[in-house]
N, C-alpha and C positions, 0 to 999 in steps of 0.2 A: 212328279210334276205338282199335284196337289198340296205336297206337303214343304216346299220351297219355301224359305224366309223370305218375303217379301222387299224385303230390309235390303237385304244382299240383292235380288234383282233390280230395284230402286239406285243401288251405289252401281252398281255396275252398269246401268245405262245412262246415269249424269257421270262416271268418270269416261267410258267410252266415249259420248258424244263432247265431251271436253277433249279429251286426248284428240278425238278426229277435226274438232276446229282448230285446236294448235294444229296440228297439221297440216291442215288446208292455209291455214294464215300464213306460217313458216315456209309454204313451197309457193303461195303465192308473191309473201315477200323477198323471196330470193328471184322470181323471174319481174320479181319488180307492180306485177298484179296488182298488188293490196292496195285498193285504194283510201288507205285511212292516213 
């Protein structure tokens, strides 16, 4: 735990939380949701 790149925890929680708003965008714009 203590010895974790930083680096790597950092990409990995701006790519997951990018991957999880495509997501959300994608299913909201398919039931029509999205209101942008």
């Amino acid at each position: 735990l203590g010895a974790a790149d930083p680096r790597r925890a950092m990409v990995r929680n701006v790519g997951g939380g990018a991957l999880a708003m495509t997501v959300t965008y994608a299913a909201g714009n398919l039931l029509g949701a999205a209101g942008v």
